[in-house]
C-alpha positions as CSV (number, residue, x, y, z in Angstrom):
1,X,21.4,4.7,-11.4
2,X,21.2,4.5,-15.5
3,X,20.3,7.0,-18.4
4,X,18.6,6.3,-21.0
5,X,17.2,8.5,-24.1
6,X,13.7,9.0,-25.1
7,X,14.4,6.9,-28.6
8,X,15.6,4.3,-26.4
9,X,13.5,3.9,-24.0
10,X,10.2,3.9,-26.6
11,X,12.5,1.3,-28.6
12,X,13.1,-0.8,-25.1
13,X,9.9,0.1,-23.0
14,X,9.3,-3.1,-20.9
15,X,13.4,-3.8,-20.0
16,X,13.7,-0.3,-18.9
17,X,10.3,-0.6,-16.5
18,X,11.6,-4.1,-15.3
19,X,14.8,-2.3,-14.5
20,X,13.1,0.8,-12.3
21,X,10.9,-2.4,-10.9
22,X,13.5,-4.0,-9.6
23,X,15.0,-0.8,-7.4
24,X,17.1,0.7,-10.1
25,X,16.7,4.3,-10.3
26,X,16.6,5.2,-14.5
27,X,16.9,9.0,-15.5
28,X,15.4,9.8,-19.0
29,X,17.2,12.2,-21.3
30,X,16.7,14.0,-24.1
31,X,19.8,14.9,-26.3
32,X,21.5,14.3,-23.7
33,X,19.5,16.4,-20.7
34,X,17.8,14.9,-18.4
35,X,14.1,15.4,-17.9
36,X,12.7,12.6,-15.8
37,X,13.3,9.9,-13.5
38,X,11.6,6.6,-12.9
39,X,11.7,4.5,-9.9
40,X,9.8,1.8,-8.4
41,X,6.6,2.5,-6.4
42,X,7.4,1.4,-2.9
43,X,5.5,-1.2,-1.4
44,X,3.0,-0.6,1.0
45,X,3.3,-1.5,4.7
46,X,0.1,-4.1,5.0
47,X,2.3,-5.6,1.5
48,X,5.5,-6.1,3.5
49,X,4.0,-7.3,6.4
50,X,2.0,-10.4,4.1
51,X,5.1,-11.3,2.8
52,X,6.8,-11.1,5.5
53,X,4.4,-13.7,7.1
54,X,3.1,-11.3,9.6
55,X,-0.1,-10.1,8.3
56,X,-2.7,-12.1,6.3
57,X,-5.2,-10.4,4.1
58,X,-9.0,-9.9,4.5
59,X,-11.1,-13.0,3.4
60,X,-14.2,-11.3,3.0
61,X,-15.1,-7.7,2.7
62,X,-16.4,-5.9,6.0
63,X,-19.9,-5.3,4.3
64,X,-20.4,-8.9,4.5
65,X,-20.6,-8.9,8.5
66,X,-23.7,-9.0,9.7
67,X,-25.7,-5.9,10.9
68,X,-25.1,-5.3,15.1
69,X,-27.7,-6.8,17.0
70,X,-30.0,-4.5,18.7
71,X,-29.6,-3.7,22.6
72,X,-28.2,-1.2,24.7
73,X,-25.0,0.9,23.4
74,X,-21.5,-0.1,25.0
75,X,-21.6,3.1,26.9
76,X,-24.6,2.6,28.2
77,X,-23.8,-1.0,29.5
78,X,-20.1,0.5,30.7
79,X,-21.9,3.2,32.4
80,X,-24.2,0.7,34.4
81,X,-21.1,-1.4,35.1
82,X,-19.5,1.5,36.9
83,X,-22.3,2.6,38.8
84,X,-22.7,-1.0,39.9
85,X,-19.4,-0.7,41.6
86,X,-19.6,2.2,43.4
87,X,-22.9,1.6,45.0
């Protein structure tokens, strides 16, 4: 974990970000006190899975598939399917 003051950090903006983006925790001070922190935002769990390998994103958005095609409803066809058995 570093410090840094305000003066500093508005003088060295993008070193101090890099350094919170790459884990370090940075605690902003003023005269001395400190008043803040900044840390990286963690990564999501869809993120680590793609780069782990074991995920893959979407291609195409799902308001691209097209519209169900019109019949009878899953329950209905599960119901018949049932019946059919016992009968």
């Amino acid at each position: 974990m570093s410090e840094v003051g305000i003066r500093a950090l508005k003088q060295n903006a993008s070193a101090v970000v890099a350094e919170a983006a790459a884990g370090e925790t940075v605690t902003i001070t003023d005269r001395g006190r400190p008043v803040a922190q900044l840390t990286a935002i963690p990564s999501s769990r869809l993120r680590q899975l793609v780069e782990a390998g074991r995920a893959r994103r979407a291609r195409r958005s799902i308001t691209d598939l097209p519209a169900p095609e019109p019949g009878p409803s899953l329950s209905d066809e599960l119901r018949a399917m049932r019946d059919a058995e016992r009968y």
